[in-house]
C-alpha positions as CSV (number, residue, x, y, z in Angstrom):
1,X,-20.9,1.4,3.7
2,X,-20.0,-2.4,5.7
3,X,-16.5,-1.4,7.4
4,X,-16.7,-3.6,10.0
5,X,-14.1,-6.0,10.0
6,X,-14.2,-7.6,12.5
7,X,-12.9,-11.5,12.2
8,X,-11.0,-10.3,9.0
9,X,-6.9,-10.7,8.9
10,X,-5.1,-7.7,7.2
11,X,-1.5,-7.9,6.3
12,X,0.2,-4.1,5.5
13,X,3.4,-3.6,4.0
14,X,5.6,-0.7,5.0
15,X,3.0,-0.4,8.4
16,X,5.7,1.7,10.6
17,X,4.6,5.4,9.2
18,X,2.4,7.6,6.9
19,X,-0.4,6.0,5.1
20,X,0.7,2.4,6.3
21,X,0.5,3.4,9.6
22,X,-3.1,5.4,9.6
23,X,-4.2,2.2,7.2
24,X,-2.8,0.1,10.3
25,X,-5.0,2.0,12.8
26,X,-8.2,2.2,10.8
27,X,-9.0,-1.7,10.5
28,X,-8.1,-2.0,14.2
29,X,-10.6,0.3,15.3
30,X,-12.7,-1.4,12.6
31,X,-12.0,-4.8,14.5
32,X,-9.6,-6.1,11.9
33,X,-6.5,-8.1,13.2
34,X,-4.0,-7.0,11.5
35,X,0.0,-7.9,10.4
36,X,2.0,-5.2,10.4
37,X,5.3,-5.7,8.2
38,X,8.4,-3.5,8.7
39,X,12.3,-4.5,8.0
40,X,13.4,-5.4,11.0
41,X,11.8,-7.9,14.3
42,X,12.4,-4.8,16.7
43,X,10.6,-2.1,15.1
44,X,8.1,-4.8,14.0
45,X,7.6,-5.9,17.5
46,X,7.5,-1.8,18.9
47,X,4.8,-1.3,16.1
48,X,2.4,-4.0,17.2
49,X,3.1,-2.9,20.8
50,X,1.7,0.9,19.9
51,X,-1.4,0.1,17.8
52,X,-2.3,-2.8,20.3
53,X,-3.5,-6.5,21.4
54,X,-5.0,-7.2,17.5
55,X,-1.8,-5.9,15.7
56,X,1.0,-8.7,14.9
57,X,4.6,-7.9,14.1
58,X,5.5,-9.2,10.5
59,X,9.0,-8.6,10.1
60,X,10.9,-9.0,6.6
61,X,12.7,-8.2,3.6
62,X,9.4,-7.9,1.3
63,X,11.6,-7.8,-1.7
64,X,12.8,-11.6,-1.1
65,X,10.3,-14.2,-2.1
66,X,10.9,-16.6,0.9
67,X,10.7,-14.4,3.4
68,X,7.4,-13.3,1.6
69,X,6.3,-16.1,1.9
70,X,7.4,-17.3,4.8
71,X,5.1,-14.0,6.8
72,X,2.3,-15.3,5.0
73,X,2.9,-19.0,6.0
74,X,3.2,-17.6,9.4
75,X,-0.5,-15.4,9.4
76,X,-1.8,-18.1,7.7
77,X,-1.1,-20.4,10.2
78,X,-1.8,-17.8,13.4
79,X,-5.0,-16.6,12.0
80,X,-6.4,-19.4,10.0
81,X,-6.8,-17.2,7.1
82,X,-6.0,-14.1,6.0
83,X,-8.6,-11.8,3.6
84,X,-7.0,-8.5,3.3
85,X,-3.4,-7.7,1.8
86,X,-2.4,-3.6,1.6
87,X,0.9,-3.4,-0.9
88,X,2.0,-0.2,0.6
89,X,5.5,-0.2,1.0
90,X,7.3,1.9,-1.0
91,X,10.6,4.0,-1.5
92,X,11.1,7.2,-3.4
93,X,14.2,10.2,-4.2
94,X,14.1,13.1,-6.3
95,X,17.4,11.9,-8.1
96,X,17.7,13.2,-11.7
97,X,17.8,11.3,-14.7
98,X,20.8,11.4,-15.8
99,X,22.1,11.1,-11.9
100,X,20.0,7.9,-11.6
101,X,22.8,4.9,-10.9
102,X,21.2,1.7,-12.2
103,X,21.3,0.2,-8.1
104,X,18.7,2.9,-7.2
105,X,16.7,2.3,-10.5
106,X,16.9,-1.1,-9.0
107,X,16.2,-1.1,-5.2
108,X,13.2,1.4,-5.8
109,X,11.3,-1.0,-8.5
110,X,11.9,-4.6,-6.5
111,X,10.5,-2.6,-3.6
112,X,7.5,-0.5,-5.0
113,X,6.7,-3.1,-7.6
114,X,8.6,-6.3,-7.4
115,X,7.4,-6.9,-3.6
116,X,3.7,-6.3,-4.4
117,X,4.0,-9.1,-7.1
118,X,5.3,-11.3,-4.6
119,X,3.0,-10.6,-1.8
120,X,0.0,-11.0,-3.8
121,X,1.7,-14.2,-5.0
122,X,2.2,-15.4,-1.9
123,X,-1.6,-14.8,-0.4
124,X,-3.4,-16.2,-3.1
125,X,-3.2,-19.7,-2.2
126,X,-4.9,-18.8,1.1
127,X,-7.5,-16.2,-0.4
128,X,-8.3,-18.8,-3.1
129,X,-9.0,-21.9,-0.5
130,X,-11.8,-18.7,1.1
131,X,-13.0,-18.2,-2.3
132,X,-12.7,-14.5,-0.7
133,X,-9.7,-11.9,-0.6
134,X,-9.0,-8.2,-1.4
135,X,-6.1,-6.8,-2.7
136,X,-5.4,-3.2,-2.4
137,X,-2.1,-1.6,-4.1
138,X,-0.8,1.8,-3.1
139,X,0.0,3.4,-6.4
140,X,1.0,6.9,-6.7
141,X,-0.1,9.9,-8.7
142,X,3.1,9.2,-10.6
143,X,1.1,6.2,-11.6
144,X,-1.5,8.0,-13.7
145,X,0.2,10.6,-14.5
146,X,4.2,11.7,-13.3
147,X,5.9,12.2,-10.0
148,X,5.8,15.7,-8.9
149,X,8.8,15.1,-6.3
150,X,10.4,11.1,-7.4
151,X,12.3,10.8,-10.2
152,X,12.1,8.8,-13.2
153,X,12.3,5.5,-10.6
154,X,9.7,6.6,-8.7
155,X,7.1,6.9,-11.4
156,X,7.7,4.0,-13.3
157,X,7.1,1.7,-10.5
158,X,4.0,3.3,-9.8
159,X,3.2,2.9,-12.9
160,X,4.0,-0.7,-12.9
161,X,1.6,-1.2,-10.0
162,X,-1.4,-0.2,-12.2
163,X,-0.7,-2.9,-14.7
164,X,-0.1,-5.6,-12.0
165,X,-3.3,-4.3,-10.9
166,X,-5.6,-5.0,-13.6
167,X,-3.6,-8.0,-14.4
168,X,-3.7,-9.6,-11.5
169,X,-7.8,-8.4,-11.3
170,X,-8.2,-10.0,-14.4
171,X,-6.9,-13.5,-13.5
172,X,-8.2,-13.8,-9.6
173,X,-11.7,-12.4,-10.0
174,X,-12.5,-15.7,-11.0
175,X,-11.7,-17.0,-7.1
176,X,-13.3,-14.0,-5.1
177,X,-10.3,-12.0,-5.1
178,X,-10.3,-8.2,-6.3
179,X,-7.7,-6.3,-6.7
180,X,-7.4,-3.1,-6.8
181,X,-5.2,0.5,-6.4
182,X,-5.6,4.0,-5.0
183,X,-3.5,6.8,-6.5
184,X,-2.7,9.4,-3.7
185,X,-1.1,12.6,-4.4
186,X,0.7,14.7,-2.2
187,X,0.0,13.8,1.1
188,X,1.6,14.8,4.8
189,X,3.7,11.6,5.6
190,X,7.6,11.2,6.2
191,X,8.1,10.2,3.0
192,X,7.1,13.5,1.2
193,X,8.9,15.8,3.9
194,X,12.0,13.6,2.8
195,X,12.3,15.1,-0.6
196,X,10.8,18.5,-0.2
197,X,10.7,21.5,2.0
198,X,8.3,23.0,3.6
199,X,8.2,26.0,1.9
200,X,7.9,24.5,-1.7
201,X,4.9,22.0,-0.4
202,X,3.1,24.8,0.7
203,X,3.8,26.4,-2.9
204,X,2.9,23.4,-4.6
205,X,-0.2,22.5,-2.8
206,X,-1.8,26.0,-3.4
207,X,-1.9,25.0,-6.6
208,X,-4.6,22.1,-6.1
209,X,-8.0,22.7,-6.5
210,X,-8.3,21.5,-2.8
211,X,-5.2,23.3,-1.6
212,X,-3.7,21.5,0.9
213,X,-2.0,18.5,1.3
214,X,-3.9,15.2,1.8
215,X,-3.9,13.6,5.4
216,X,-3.1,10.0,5.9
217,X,-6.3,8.9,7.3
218,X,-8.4,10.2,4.0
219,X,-6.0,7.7,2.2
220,X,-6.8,4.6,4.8
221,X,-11.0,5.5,5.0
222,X,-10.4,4.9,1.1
223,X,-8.6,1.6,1.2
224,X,-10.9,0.2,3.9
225,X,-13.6,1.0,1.9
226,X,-12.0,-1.4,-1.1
227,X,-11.7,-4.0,1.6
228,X,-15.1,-3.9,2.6
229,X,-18.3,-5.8,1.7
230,X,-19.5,-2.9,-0.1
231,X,-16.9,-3.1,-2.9
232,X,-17.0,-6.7,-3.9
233,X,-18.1,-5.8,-7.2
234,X,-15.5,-3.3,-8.0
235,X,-12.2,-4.7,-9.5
236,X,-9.4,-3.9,-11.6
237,X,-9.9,-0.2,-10.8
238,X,-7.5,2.7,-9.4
239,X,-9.0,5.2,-7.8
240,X,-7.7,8.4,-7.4
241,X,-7.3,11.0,-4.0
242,X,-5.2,13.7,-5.0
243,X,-7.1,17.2,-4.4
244,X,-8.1,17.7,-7.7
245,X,-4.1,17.8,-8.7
246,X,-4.1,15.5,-11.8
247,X,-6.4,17.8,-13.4
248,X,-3.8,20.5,-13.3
């Protein structure tokens, strides 16, 4: 398996924590240069300082389009190309239905779906004039299946990601670009502890055929995989890394 990027340009979303952070830290030691996108210039700047001398600080609001494509005007222009995009950045609650206000409903799609559309948007220009690029969209079990922590919100833009997915493999393939999506199920990040204890992720995960939770790194060796050499013929797909959970 050809995971040696080195020369390639990588641009995560949500890099500061979980998978985006272990995804961050895998292409570097792979030799990948890599833009790491948080909210805000400090952390973006602290981030790029702790992974080291080949991670750049892309600070922004991914859910507006001009700053979108403003970071990738900015890469582009640093780099001289860039060949990988990870749409990881995500949000999630455990709010009810019938709870859910119509402003969370909101913030949680333009960030988990509406900001991948832009991103990828934004990047193809570049990945076009290489006649190369890959694409790699963090779905969710909720995607394939439902959430077993978010709510409705949660699972519907997750959802949403597989059908920009294939869509957006269906009309880029033509230019060297593939796009696909990994499905993770519960894994040990921030973002799970947020809306569960302890105690009931231990109850749940003894449930999975491989019972345990996932670890961030098994998520990243899978997504460097899609962005390497050895998957240029695979597009349009979502693969998923759950510990057997979606058969249950």
């Amino acid at each position: 398996m050809a995971q040696d990027f080195a020369g390639r340009v990588v641009m995560i979303t949500g890099a500061a924590r979980g998978l985006g952070r272990a995804t961050a830290e895998r292409f570097l030691s792979h030799g990948a240069h890599v833009a790491v996108n948080v909210r805000t210039q400090d952390r973006a700047e602290a981030l790029a300082r702790e992974l080291g001398s080949n991670s750049h600080p892309a600070p922004g609001n991914i859910r507006d389009s001009k700053v979108v494509r403003g970071l990738v005007s900015e890469i582009v222009e640093r780099s001289g190309r860039l060949d990988v995009l990870i749409n990881n950045a995500a949000i999630a609650s455990a709010t009810r239905f019938e709870q859910l206000s119509e402003d969370e409903w909101r913030a949680t799609v333009d960030t988990n779906l509406t900001a991948a559309f832009l991103c990828i948007q934004a990047v193809v220009p570049a990945m076009k004039t290489q006649s190369y690029g890959r694409i790699i969209n963090v779905s969710s079990l909720a995607g394939r299946s439902v959430s077993t922590l978010g709510g409705a919100h949660y699972t519907a833009s997750k959802a949403g990601m597989l059908g920009l997915t294939r869509a957006a493999a269906k009309e880029l393939g033509l230019y060297g670009i593939t796009v696909n999506a990994v499905c993770p199920g519960l894994f040990d990040t921030e973002l799970t502890h947020a809306n569960a204890t302890q105690e009931r992720l231990e109850a749940v995960s003894q449930n999975f055929p491989v019972a345990r939770l996932g670890k961030p790194e098994e998520v990243a060796d899978l997504i460097c995989f899609l962005a390497s050499e050895s998957a240029g013929y695979i597009t349009g797909a979502s693969f998923d890394i759950n510990g057997g959970s979606l058969m249950i």
